[in-house]
C-alpha positions as CSV (number, residue, x, y, z in Angstrom):
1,X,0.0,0.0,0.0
2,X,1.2,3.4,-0.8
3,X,2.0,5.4,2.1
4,X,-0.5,8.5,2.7
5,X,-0.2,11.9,3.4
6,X,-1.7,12.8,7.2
7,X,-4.7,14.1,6.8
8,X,-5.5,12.1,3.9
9,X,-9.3,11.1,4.1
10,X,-10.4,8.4,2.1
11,X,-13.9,8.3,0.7
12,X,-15.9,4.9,-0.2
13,X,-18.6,5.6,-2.5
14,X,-21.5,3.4,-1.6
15,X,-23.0,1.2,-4.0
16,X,-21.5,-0.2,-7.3
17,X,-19.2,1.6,-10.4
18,X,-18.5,0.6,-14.0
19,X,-15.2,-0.5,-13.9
20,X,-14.6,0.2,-17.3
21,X,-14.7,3.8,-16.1
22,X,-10.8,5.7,-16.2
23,X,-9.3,8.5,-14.8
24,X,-11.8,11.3,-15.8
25,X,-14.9,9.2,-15.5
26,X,-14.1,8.5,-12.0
27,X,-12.8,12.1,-10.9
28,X,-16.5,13.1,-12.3
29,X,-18.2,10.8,-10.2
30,X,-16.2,12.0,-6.9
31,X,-16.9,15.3,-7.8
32,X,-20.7,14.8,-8.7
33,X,-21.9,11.8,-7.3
34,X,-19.9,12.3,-3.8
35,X,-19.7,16.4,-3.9
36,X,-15.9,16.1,-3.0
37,X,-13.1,17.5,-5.4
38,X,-11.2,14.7,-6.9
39,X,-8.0,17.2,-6.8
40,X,-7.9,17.6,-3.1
41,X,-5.4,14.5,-2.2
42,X,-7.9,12.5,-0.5
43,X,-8.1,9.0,-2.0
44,X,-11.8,7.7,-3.6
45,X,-12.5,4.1,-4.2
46,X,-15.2,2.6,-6.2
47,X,-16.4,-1.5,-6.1
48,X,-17.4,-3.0,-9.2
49,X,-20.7,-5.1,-9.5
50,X,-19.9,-8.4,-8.8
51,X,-17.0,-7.1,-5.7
52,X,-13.9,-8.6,-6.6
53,X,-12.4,-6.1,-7.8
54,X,-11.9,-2.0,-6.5
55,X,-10.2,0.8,-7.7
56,X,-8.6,4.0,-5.8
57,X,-8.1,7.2,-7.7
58,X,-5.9,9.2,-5.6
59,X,-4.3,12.9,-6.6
60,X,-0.6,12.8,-5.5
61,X,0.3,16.6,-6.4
62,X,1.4,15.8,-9.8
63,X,-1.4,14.1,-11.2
64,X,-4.4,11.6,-10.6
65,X,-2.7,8.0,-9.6
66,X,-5.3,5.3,-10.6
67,X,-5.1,1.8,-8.5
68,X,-6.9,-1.3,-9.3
69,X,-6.7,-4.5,-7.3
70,X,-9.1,-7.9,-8.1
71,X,-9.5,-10.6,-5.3
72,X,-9.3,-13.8,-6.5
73,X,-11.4,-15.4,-4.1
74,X,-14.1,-13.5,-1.9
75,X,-15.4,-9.9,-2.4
76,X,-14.8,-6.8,-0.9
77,X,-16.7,-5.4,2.0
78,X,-18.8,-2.8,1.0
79,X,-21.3,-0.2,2.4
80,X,-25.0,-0.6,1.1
81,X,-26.3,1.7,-2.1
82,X,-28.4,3.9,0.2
83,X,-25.9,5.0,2.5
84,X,-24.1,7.4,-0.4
85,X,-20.4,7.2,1.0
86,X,-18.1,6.1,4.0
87,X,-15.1,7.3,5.7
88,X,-12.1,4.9,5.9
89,X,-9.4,5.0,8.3
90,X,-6.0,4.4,6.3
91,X,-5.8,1.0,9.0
92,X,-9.4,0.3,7.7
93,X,-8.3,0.9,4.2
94,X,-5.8,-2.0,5.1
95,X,-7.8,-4.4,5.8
96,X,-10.3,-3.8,3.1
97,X,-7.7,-4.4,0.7
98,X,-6.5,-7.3,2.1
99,X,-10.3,-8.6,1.8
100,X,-11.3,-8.7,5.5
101,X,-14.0,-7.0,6.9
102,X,-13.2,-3.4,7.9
103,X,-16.5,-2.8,9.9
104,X,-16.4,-4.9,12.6
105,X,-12.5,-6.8,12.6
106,X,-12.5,-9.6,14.9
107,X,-9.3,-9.8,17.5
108,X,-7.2,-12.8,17.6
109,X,-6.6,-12.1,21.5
110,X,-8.1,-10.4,24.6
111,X,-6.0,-9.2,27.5
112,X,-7.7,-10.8,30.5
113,X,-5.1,-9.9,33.6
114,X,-3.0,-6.9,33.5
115,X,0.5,-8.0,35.3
């Protein structure tokens, strides 16, 4: 994963996307869709219909930097269509990619006695 300015917010737009969409199709759906400006720095990602596969569009400074990544087993965790967009932590952002659930992750240990 690329390492993110602080400060960077990361936007999930609810729902699905046509993955077929590029660079400017995207940054016009950010911009319309989610009300946010695509040149801000923040990163945007968009699921396709069947949830394998995401894509990040991201403006670095120089120019728009456009990520893709396709699971080859299990989908990505996604919000619902009605609930427009999400915030992500860049931790959350993590484990989305990775292909675990982000809302609720599960601890592999619980502290039971301090000392």
């Amino acid at each position: 994963m690329i390492g993110l300015p602080a400060g960077t917010r990361i936007w999930l737009a609810a729902g699905t996307t046509d993955m077929r969409k590029g660079f400017d199709s995207l940054a016009v759906q950010a911009q319309t869709v989610l009300g946010k400006d695509p040149f801000s720095g923040h990163v945007f990602c968009f699921r396709g219909r069947r949830g394998d596969l995401v894509k990040l569009l991201w403006w670095d400074g120089d120019g728009l930097c456009l990520f893709a990544k396709r699971l080859e087993r299990g989908r990505f965790i996604w919000p619902r269509a009605e609930q427009g967009v999400a915030v992500l932590t860049p931790a959350q952002l993590s484990m989305l990619l990775e292909g675990i659930d982000w809302r609720r992750p599960v601890r592999t240990a619980q502290p039971v006695l301090a000392g």
